[in-house]
C-alpha positions as CSV (number, residue, x, y, z in Angstrom):
1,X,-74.6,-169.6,108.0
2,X,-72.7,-170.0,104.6
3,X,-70.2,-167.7,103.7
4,X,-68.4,-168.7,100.2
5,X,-64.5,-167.2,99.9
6,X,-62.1,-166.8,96.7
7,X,-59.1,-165.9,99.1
8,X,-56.3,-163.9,97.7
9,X,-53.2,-165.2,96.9
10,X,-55.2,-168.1,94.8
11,X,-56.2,-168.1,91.5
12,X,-59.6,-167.0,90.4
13,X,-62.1,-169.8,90.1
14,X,-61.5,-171.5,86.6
15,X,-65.9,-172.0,86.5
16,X,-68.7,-171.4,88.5
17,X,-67.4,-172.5,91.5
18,X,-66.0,-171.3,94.9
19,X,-62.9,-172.4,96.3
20,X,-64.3,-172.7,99.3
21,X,-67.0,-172.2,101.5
22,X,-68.0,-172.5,104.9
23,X,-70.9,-173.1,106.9
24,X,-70.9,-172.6,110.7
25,X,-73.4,-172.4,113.2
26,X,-74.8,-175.9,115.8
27,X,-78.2,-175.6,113.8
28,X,-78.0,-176.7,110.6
29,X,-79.0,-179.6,108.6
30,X,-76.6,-181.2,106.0
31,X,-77.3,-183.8,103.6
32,X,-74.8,-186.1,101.5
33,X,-76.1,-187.1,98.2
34,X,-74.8,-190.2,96.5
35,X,-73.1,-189.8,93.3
36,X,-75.7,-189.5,90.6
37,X,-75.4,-190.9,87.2
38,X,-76.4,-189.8,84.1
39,X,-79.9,-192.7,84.4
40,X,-83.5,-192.1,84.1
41,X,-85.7,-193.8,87.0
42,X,-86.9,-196.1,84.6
43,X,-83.1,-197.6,83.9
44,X,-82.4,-195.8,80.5
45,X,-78.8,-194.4,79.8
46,X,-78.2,-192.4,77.2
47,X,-75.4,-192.5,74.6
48,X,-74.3,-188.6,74.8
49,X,-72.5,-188.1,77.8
50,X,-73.9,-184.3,77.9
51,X,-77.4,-186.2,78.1
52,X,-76.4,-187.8,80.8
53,X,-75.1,-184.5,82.5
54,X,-78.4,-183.4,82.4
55,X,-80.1,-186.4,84.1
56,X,-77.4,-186.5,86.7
57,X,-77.8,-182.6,87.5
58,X,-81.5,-183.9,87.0
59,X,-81.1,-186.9,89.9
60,X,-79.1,-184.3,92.3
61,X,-82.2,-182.0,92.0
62,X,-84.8,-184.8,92.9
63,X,-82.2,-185.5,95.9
64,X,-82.5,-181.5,96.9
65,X,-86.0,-181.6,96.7
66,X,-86.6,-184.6,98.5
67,X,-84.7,-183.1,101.1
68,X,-87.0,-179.6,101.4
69,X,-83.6,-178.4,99.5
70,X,-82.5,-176.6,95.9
71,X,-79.9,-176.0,94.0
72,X,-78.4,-173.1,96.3
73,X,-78.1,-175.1,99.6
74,X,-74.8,-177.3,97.9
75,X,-71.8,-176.3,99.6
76,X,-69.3,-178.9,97.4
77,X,-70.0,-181.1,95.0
78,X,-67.3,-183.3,92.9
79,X,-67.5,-184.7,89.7
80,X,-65.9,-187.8,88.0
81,X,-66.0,-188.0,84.3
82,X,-64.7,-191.0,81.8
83,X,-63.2,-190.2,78.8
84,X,-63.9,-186.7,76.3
85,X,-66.9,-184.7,77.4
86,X,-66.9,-181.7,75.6
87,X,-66.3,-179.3,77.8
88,X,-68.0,-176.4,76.8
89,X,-71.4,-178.1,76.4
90,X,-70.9,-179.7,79.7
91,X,-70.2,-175.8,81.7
92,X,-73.1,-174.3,79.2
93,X,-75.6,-177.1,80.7
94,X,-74.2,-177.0,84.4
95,X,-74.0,-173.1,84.3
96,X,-77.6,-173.0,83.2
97,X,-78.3,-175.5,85.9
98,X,-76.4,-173.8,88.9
99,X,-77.8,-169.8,87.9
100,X,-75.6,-168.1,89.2
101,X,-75.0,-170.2,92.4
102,X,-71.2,-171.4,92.4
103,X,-70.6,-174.3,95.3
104,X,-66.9,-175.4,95.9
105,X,-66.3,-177.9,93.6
106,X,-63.6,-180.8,92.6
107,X,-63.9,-182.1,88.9
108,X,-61.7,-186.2,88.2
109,X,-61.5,-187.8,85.2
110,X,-61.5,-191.4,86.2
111,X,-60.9,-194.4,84.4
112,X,-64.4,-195.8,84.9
113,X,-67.3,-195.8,86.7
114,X,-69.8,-198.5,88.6
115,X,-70.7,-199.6,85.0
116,X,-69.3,-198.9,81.5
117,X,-72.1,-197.2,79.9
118,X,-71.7,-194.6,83.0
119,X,-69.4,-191.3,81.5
120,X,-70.7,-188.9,84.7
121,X,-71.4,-189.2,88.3
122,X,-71.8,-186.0,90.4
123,X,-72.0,-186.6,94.1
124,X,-73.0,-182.9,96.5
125,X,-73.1,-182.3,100.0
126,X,-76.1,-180.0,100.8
127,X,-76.6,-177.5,104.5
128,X,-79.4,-175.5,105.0
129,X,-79.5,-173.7,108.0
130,X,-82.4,-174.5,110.7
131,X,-85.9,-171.8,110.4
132,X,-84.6,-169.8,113.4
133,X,-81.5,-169.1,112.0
134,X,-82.2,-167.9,108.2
């Protein structure tokens, strides 16, 4: 079972996010995704960094479905980011991507990434709990 918490005495979430959430229960299944860059499968990176937020978000969803997952079973996910993304494009894309779900979440700027043309890389953890218990 999931169960996502703002607790008081914290600041409200600055995004769509929870600050935390937790998932108990013996049967459940979990998956860690790699990070995800912002790559099409056929090697292409684009220039626009928001382009490539939408073919990581893109990659995480292929990782979900490969997984008999969505979008709703990521408990945490963190982002690293390189240099200016404008951030109000980048929360208008991943807001539209999430729909109203709102995982716990970590956002680092970083100096770089596993190659320079790289500006994102979201990595998730994933837990859905087993038939019987849903």
């Amino acid at each position: 079972m999931r169960t996502s918490r703002n607790p008081d005495g914290i600041h409200a979430p600055i995004g769509s996010y929870s600050h935390q959430v937790e998932v108990s229960g013996s049967d459940a299944r979990w998956v860690a995704i790699a990070g995800q860059v912002g790559r099409t499968a056929d090697g292409h990176v684009p220039a626009d960094p928001i382009e490539q937020v939408t073919l990581a978000l893109d990659n995480v969803r292929r990782n979900l479905e490969a997984a008999g997952m969505s979008v709703t079973d990521i408990v945490k996910w963190n982002w690293y980011l390189v240099g200016e993304i404008d951030a109000q494009r980048r929360r208008e894309v991943t807001l539209a991507w999430l729909n109203g779900h709102e995982p716990a979440s970590t956002l680092v700027y970083v100096a770089a990434l596993a190659a320079p043309e790289y500006r994102v890389e979201v990595e998730a953890w994933a837990c859905r709990a087993s038939a019987h218990q849903v």
